[in-house]
SEKEKE-888056 format. One record per residue (C-alpha): y, x, z. Coordinates in nm, 2 decimals. Layout:
node yy=Y; xx=X; zz=Z
...
This chain:
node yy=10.53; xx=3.41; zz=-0.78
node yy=10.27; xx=3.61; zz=-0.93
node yy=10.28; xx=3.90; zz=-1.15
node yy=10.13; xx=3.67; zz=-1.40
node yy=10.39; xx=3.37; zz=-1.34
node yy=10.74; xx=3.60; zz=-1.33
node yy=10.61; xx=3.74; zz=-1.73
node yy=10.60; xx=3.38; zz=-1.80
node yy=10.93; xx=3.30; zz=-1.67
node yy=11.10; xx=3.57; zz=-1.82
node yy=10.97; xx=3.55; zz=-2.16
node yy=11.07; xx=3.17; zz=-2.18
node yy=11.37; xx=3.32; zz=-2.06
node yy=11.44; xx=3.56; zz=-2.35
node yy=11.26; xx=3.30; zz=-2.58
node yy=11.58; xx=3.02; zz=-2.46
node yy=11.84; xx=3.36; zz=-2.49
node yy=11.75; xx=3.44; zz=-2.83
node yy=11.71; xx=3.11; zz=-2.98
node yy=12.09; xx=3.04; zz=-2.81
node yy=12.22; xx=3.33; zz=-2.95
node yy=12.09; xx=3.27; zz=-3.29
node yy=12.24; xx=2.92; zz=-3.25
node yy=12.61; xx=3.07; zz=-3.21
node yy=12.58; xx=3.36; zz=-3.47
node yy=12.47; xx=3.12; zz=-3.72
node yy=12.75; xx=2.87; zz=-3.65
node yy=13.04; xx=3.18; zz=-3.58
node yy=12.90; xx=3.40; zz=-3.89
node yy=12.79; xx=3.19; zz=-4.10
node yy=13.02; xx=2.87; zz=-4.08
node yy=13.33; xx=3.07; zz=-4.03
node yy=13.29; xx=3.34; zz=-4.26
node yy=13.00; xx=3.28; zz=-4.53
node yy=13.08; xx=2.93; zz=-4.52
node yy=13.41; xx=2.92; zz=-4.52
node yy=13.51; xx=2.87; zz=-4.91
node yy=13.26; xx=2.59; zz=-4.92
node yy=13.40; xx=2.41; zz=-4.60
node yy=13.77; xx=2.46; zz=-4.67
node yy=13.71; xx=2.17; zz=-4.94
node yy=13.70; xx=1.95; zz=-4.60
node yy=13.95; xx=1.89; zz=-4.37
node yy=13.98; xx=1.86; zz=-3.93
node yy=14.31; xx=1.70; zz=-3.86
node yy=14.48; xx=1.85; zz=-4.11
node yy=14.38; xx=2.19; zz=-4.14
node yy=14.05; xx=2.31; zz=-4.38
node yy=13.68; xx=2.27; zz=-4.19
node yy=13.63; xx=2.68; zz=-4.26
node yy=13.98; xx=2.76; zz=-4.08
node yy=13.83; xx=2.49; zz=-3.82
node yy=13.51; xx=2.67; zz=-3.75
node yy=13.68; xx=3.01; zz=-3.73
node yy=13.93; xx=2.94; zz=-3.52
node yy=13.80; xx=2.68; zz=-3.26
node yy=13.45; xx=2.53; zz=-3.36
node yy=13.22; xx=2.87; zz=-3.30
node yy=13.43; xx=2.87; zz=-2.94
node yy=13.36; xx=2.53; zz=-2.92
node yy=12.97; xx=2.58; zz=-3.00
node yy=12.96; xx=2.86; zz=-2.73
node yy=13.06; xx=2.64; zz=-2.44
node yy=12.81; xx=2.35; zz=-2.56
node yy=12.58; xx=2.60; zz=-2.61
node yy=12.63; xx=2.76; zz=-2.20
node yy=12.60; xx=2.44; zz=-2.06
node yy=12.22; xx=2.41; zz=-2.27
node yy=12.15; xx=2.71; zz=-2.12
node yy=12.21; xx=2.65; zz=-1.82
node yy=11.99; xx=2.29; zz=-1.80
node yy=11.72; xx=2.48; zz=-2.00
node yy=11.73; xx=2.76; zz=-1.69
node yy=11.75; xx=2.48; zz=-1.45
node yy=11.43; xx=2.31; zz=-1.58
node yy=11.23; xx=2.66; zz=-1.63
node yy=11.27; xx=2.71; zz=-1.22
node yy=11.22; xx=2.39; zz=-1.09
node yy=10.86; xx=2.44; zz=-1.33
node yy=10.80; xx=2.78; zz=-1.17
node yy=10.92; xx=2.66; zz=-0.81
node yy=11.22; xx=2.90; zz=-0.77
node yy=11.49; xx=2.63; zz=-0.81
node yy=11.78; xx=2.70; zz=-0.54
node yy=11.89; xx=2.38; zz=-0.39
């Protein structure tokens, strides 16, 4: 890979990594704790939507958001030809 190529990779890299992250501190800040009031008015089996989201939908979000990562990853090196087989 050239010099050219591997600054490619890795800024899509960062580009996926901070988009992701964004992602999850939006949904763990902001649904579960700037949100919250406003949600508790809905309810999750039983218990309020902000308790929900602060409790087990951020945690949830995190794992969805792993696995995108790791298909987005998978699809950025098979288009720069380092995919491990």
């Amino acid at each position: 890979m050239t010099p050219e190529q591997q600054a490619a990779y890795w800024r899509q890299n960062l580009v996926y990594i901070g988009v992701l992250l964004a992602i999850w501190a939006a949904v763990s800040y902001g649904a579960a704790i700037l949100l919250a009031g406003a949600l508790d008015r809905l309810q999750v089996l039983g218990f309020p939507l902000g308790f929900w989201f602060a409790t087990q939908g951020s945690i949830l979000v995190f794992v969805v958001l792993v696995f995108v990562y790791v298909k987005l990853m998978n699809d950025l090196d098979r288009k720069f030809g380092v995919y491990e087989r």
